[in-house]
TORGU-974182 format. One record per residue: residue number from 1; chain; x, y, z of N, C-alpha, C, O, CB in turn; residue in one letter. Coordinates in steps of 0.001 Angstrom, whole numbers, plus 500000, padded with zeros to 6 digits. Glycine has a CB too. Layout:
BEGIN
{NUM A {X Y Z} {X Y Z} {X Y Z} {X Y Z} {X Y Z} a}
...
END
This chain:
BEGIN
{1 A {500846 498821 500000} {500000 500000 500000} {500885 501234 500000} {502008 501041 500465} {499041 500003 501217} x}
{2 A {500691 502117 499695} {501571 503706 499592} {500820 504105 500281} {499629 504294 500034} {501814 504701 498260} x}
{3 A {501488 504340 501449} {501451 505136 502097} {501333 506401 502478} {501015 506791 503601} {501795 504941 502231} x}
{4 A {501656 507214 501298} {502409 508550 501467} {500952 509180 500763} {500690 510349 501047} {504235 508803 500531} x}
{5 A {499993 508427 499846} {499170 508869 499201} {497805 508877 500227} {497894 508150 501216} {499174 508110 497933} x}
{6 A {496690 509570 500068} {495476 510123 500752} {494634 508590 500804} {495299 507555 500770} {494614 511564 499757} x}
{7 A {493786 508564 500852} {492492 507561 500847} {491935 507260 499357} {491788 506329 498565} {491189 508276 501750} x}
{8 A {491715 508684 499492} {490859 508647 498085} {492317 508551 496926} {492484 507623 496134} {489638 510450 497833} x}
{9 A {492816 509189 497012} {494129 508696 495742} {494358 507059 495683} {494095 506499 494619} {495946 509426 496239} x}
{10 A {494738 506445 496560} {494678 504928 496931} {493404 504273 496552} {493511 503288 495821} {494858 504709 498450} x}
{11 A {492503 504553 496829} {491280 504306 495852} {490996 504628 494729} {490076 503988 494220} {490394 504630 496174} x}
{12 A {491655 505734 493891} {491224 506231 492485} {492600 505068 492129} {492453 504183 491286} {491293 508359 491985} x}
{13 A {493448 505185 492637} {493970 504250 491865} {493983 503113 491711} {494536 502586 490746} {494688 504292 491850} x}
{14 A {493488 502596 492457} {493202 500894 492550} {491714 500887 491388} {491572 499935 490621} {492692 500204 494707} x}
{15 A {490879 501848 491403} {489558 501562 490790} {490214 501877 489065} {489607 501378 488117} {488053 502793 491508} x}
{16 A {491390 502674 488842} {492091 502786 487347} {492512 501516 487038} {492232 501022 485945} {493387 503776 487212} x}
{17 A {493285 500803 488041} {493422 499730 488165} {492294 498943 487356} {492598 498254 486382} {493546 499563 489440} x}
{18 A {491123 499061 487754} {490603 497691 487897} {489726 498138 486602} {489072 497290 485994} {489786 497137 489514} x}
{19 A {489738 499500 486205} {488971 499932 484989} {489692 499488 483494} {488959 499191 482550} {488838 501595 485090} x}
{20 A {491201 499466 483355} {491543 498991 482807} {491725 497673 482246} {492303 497369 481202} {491905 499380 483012} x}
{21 A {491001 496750 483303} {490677 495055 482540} {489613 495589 482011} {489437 494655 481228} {490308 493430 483546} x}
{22 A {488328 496648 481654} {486966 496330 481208} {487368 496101 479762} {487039 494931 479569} {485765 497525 481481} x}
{23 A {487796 496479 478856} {488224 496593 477277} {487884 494560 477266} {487162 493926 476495} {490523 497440 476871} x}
{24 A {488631 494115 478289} {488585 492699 478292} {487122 492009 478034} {487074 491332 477007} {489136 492277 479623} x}
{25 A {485970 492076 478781} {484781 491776 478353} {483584 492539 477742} {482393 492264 477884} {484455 491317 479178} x}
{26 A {484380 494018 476710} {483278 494706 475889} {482724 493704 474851} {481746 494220 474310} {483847 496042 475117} x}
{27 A {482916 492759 474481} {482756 491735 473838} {481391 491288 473781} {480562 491197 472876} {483538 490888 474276} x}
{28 A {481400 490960 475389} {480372 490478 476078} {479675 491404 476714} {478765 490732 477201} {480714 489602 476875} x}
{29 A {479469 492673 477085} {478777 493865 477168} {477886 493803 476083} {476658 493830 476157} {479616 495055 477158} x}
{30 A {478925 493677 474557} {478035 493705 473339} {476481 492904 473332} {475339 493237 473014} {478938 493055 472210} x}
{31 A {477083 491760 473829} {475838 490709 473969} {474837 490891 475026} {473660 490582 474837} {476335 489330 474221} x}
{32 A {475212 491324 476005} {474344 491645 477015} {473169 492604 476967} {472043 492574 477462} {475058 492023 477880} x}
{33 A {474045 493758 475941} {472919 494601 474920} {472529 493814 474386} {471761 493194 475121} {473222 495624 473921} x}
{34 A {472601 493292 473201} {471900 493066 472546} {470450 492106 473368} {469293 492240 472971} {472762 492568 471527} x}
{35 A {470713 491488 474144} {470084 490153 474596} {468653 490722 475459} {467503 490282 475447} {471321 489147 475707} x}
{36 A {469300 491950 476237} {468498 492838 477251} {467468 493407 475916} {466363 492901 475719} {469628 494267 478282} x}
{37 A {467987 494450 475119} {467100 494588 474213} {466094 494100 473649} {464972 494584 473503} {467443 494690 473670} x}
{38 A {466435 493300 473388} {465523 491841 472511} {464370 491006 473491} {463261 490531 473247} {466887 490354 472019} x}
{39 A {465035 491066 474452} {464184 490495 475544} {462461 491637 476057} {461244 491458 476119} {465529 490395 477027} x}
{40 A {463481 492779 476307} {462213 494003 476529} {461575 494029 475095} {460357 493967 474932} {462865 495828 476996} x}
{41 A {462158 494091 474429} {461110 495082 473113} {460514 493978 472504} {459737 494358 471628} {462036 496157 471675} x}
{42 A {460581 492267 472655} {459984 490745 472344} {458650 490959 473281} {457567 490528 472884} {461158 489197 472917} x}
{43 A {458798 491805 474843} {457703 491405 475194} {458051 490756 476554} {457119 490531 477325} {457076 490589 474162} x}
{44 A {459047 490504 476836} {459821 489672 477939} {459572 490245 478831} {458775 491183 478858} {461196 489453 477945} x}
{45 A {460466 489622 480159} {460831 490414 481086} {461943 490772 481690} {462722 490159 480960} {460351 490197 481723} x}
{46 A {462763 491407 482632} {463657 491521 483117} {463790 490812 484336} {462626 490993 484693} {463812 492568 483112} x}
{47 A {464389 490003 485462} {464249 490164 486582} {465945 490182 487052} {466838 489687 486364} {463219 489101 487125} x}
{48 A {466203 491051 488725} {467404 490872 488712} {467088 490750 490774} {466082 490779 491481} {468472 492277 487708} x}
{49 A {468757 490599 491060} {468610 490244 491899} {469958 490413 492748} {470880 490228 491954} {468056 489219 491653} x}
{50 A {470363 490632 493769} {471661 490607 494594} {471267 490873 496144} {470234 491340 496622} {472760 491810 494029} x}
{51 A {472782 490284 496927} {472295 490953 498302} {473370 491923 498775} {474561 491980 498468} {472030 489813 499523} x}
{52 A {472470 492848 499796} {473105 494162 499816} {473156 495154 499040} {472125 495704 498652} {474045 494084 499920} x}
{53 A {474817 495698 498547} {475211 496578 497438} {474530 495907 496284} {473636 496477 495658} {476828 496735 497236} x}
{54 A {474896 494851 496036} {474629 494549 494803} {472923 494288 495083} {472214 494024 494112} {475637 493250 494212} x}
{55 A {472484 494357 496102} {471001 494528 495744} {470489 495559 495781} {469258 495544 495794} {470217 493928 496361} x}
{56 A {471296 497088 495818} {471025 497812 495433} {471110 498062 493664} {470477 498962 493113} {471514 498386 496247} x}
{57 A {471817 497300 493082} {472332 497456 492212} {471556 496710 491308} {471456 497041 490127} {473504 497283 492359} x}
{58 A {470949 495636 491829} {469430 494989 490802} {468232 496061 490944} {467477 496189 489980} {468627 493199 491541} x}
{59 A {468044 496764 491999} {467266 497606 492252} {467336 499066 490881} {466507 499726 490255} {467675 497906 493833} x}
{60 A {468747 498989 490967} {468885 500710 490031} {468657 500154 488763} {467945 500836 488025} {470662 501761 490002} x}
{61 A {469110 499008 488284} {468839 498139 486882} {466939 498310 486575} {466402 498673 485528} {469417 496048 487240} x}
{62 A {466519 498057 487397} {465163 497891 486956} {464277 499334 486990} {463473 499730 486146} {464504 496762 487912} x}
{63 A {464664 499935 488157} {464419 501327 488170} {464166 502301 486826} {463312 503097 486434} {465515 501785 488838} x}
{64 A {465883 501547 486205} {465728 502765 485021} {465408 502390 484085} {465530 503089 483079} {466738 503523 484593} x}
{65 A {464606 500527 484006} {463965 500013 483038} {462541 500680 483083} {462066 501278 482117} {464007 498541 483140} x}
{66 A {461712 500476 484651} {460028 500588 484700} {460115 502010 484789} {458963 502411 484626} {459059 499793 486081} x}
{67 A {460901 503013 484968} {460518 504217 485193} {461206 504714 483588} {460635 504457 482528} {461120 504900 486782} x}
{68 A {462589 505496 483692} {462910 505724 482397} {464227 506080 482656} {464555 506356 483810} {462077 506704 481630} x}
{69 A {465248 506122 481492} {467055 505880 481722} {467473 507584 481508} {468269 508305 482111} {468052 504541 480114} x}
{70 A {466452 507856 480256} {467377 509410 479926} {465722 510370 479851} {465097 510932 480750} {468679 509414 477763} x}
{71 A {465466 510237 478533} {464278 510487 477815} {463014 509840 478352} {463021 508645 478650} {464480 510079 476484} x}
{72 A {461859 510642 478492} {460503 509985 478242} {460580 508695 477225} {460805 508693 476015} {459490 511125 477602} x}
{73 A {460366 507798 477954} {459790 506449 476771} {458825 505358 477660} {458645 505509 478868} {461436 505309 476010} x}
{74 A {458394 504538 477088} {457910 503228 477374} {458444 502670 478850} {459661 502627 479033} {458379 502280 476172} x}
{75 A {457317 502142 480151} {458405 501590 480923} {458049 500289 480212} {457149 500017 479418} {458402 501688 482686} x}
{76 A {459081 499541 480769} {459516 498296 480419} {459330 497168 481775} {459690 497553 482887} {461079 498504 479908} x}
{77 A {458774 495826 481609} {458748 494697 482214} {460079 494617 483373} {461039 494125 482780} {458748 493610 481054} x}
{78 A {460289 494808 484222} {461339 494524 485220} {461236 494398 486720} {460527 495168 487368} {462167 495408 485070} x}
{79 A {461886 493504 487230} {461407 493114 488597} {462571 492871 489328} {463361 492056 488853} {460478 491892 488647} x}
{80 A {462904 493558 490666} {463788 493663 491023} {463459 492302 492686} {462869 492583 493730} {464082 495383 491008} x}
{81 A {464003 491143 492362} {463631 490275 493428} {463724 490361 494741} {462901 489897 495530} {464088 489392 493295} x}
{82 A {464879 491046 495065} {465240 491380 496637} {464537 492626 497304} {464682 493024 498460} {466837 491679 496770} x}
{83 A {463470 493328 495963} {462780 494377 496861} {461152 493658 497397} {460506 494162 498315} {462565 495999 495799} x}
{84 A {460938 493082 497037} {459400 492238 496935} {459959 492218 498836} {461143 491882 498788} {459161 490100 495556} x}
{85 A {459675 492374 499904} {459875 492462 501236} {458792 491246 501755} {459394 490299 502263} {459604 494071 501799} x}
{86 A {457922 491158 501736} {456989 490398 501968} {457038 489176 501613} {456919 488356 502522} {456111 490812 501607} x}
{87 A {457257 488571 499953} {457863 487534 499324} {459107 486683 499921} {459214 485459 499995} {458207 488073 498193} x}
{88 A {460136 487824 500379} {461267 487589 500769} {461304 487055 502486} {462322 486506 502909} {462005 488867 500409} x}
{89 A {460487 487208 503098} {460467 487277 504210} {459862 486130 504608} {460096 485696 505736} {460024 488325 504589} x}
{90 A {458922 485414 503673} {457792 484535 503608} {458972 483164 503186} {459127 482149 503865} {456347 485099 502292} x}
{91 A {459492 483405 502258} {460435 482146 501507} {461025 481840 502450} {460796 480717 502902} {461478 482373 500306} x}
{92 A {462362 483008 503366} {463315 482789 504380} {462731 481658 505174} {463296 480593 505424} {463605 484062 505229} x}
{93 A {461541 482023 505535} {461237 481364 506852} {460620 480343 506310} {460536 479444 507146} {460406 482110 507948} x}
{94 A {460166 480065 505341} {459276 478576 504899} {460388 477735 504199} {460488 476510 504272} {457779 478834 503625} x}
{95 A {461230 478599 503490} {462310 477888 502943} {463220 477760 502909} {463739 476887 502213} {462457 477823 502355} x}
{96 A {464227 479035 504069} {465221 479134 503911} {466102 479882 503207} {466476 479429 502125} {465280 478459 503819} x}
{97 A {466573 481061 503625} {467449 482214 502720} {467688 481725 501605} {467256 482280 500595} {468824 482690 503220} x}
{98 A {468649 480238 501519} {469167 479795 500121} {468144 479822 498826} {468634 479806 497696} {469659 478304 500283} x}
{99 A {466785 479861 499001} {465978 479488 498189} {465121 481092 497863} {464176 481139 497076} {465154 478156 498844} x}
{100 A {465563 482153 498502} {464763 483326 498436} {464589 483745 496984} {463546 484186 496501} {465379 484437 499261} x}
{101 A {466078 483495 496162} {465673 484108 495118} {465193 482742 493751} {464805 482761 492583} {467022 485225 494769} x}
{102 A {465324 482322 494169} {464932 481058 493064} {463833 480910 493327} {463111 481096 492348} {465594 479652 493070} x}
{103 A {463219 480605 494379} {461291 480415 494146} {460815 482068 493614} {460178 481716 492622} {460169 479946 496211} x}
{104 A {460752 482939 493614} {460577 484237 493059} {461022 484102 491731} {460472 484866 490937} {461287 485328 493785} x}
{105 A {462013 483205 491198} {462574 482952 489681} {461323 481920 489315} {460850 482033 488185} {464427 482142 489538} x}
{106 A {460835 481052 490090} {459885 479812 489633} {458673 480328 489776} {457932 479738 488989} {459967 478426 490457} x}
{107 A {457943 481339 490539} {457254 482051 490218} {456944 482971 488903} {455906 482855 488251} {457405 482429 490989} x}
{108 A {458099 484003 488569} {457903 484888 487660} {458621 484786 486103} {458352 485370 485054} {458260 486005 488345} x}
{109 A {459848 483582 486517} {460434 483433 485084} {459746 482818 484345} {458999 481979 484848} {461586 482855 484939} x}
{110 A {459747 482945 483376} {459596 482315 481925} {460370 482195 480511} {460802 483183 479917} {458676 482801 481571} x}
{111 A {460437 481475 480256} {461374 481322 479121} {461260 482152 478028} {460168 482341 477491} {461321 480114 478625} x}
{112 A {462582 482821 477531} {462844 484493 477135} {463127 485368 477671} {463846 486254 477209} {462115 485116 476764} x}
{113 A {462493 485346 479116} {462805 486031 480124} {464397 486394 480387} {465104 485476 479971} {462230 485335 481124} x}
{114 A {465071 487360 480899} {465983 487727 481151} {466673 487775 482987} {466434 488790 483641} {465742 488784 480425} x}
{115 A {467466 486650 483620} {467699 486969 485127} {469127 487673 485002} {470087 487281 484339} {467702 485497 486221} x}
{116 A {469052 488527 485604} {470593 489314 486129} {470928 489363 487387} {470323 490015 488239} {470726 490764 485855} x}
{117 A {471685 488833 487532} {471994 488733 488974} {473168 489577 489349} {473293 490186 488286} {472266 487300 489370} x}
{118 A {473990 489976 490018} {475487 490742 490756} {475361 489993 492224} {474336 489892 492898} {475428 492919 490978} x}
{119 A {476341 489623 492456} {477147 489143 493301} {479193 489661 493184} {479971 489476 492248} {476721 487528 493030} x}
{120 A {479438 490324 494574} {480791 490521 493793} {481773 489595 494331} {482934 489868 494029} {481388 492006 493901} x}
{121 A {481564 488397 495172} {482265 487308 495574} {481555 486134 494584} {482434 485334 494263} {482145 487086 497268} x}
{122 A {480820 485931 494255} {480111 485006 493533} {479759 483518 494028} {479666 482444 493433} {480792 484933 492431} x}
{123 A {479588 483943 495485} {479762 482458 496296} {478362 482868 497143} {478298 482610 498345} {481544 482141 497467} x}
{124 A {477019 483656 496294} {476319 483793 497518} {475173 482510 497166} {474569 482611 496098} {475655 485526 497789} x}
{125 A {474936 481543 497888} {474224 480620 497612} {472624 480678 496608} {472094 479970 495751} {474135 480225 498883} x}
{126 A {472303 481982 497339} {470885 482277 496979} {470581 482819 495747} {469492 482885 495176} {470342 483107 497836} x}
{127 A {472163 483369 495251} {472306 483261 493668} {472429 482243 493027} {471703 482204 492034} {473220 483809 493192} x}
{128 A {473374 480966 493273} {473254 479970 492724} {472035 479171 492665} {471514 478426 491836} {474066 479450 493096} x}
{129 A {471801 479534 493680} {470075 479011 493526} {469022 479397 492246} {468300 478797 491450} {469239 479698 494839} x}
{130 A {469423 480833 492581} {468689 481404 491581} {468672 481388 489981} {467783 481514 489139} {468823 482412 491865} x}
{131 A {470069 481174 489939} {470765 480902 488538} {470317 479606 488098} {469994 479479 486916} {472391 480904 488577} x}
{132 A {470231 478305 489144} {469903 476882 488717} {468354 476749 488228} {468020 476110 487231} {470181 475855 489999} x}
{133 A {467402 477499 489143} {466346 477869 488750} {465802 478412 487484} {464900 477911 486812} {466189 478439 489427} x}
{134 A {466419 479429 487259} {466034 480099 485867} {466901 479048 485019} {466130 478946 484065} {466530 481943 485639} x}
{135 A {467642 478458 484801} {468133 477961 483757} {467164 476678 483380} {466841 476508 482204} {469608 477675 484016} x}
{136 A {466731 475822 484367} {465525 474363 484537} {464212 475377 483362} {463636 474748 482474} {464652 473942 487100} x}
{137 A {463977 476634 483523} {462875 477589 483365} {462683 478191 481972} {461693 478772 481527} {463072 478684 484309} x}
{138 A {464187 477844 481214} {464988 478331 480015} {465054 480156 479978} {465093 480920 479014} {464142 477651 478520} x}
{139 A {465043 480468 481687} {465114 482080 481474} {466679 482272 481037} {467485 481565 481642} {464694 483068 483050} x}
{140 A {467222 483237 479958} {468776 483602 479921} {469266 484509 480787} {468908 485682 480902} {469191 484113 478715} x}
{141 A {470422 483708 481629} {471383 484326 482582} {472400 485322 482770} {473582 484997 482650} {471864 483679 482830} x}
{142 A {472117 486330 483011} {473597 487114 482907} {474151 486826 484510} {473542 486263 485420} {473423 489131 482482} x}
{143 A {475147 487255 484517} {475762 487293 486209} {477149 488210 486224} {478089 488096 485437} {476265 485458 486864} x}
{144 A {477049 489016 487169} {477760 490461 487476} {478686 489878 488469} {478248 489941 489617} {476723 491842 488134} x}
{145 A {480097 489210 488312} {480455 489030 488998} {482104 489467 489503} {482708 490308 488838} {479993 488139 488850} x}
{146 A {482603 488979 490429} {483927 489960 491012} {485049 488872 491369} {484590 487759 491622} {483498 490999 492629} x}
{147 A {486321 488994 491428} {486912 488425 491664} {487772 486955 490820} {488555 486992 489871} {486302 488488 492475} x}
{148 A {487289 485825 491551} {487583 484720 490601} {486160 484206 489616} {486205 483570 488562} {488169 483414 491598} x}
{149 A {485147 484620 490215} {483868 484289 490040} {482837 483166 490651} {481680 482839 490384} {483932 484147 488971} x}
{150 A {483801 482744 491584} {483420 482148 492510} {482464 480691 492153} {482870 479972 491240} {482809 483191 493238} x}
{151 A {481434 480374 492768} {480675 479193 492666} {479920 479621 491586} {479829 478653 490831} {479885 478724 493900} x}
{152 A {479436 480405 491207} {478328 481087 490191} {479226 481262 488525} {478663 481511 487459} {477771 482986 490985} x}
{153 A {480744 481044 488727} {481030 481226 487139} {480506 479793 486524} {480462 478616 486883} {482867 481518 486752} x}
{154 A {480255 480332 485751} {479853 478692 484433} {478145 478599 484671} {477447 477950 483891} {480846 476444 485166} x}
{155 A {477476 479454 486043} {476254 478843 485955} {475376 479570 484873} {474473 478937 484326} {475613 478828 487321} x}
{156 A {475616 480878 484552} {474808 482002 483651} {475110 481968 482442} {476320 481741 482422} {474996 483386 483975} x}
{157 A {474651 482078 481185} {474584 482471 480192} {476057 482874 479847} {476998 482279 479322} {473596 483341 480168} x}
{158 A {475902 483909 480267} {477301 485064 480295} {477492 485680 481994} {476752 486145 482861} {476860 486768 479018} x}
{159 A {479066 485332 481820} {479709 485729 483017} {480404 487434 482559} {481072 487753 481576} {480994 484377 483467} x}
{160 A {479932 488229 483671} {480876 489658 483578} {481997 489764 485063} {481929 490371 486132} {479564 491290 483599} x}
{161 A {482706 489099 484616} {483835 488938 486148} {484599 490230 485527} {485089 490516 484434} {485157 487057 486431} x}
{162 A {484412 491023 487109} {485633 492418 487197} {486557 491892 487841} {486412 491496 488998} {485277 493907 488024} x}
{163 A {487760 491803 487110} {489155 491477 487629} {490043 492074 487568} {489785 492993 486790} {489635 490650 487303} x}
{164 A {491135 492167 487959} {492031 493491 488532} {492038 493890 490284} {492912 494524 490875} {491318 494939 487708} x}
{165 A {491397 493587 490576} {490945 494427 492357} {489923 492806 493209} {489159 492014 492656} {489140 496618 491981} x}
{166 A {490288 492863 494384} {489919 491700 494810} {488871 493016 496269} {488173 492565 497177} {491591 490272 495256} x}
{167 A {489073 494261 496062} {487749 495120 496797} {486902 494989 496614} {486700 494958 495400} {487490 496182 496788} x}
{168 A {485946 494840 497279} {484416 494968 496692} {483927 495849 496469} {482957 495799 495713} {483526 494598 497228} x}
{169 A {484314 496961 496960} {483889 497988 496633} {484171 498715 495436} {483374 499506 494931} {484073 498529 497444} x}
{170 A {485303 498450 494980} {485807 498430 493513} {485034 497372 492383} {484950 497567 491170} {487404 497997 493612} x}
{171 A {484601 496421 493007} {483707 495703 491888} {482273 495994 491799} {481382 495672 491014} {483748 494248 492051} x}
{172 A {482351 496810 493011} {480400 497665 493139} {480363 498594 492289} {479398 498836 491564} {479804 498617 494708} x}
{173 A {481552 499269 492313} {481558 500960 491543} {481864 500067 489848} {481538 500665 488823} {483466 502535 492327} x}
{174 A {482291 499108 489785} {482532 498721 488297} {480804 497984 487643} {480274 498266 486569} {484094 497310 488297} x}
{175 A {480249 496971 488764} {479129 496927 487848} {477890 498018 488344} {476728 497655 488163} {478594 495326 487803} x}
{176 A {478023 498688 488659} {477338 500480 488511} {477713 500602 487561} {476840 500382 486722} {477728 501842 489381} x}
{177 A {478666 500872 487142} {479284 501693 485638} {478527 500753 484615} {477724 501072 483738} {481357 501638 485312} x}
{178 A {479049 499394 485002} {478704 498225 483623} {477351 498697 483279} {477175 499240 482188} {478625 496287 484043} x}
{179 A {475880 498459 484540} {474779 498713 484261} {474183 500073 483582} {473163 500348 482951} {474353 498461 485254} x}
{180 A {475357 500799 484039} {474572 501957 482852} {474866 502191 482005} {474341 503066 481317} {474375 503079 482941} x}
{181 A {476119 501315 481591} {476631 501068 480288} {475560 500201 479554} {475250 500597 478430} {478053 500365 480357} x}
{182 A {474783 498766 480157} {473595 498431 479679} {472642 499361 479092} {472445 499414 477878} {473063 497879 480555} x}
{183 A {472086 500049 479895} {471269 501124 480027} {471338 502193 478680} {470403 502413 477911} {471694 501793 481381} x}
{184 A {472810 502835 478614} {472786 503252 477499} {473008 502516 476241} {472869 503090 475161} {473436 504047 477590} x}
{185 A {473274 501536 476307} {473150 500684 475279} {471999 499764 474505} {472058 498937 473595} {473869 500064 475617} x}
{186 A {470890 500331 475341} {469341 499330 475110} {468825 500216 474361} {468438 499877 473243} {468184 498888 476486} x}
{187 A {468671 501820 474879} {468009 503289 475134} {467554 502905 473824} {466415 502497 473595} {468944 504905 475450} x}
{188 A {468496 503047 472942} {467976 503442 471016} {466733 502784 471410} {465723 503275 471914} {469001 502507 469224} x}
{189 A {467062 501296 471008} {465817 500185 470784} {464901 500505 471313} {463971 500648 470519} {465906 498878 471196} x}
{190 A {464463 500858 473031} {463240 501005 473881} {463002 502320 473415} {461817 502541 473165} {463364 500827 475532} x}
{191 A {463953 503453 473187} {463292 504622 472327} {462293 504500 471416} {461156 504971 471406} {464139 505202 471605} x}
{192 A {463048 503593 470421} {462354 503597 469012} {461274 502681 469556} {460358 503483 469741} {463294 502989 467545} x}
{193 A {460849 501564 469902} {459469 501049 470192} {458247 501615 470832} {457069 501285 470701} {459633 500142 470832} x}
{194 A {458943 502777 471736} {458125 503623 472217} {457447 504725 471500} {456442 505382 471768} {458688 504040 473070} x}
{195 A {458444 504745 470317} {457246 506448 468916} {456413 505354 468234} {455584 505655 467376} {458585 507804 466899} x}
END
């Protein structure tokens, strides 16, 4: 660690750090547009999901689907699983945390459907759950993940592992960025379906 540098310098640089692997999966950004797109403007749905930060972070995903990203347009199908409070509270105790977000996937997915999940250790059970679920369901998987990718790489569709930085908080501020990199990358399409 350098010492000699502030907090926040030590943090801008570790997060340059970790901004510089993204070039690595624009590839797969590409697809993630495209897939998100296709899914809303088919008629689909969205659902996403994380705990904590990153369930704030399924929360802002859907937000700027049902409400709107830039411009007046169309809201769009999206369901953010970890806000349903009541749902969540009901599963825990009948079923057990591990299963919170996967019966809410066996409830609302359907095939076409779109699950996004973030996790930035990728070892949280109730994602893998969730991921095994929607896939039995033929919903397509994305997964926001950090580090090595933990138990959850190989289970989604497409994996977005931020690598470079083993912080979490550096992999929070990276899929923030990623998602509104989604976001602006859908906009055209949900624009244009909406005139």
């Amino acid at each position: 660690m350098n010492v000699g540098l502030s907090q926040m310098m030590r943090s801008l640089a570790e997060l340059e750090q970790t901004l510089a692997h993204l070039p690595e999966i624009d590839h797969l950004m590409q697809q993630v547009i495209e897939r998100v797109a296709g899914c809303l403007t088919s008629g689909h749905k969205l659902l996403a999901c994380g705990n904590g930060g990153s369930a704030a972070d399924a929360g802002h995903l859907t937000t700027e689907l049902v409400c709107r990203f830039c411009d007046d347009r169309n809201p769009y199908p999206a369901i953010c699983l970890n806000a349903l409070g009541s749902d969540m509270t009901a599963i825990s105790n009948d079923y057990g945390y591990d299963e919170v977000f996967a019966r809410q996937v066996n409830a609302f997915g359907k095939a076409e459907d779109v699950l996004v999940v973030f996790t930035t250790s990728g070892n949280s059970q109730n994602i893998v759950r969730a991921l095994q679920e929607a896939k039995k369901r033929g919903v397509y998987c994305i997964a926001f993940l950090g580090k090595d990718g933990g138990k959850c790489k190989g289970l989604a569709d497409l994996d977005l592992i931020v690598t470079g930085t083993k912080t979490t908080a550096r992999i929070q501020e990276i899929h923030h960025f990623l998602l509104h990199v989604i976001c602006e990358g859908i906009e055209p399409a949900l624009q244009a379906q909406s005139k």
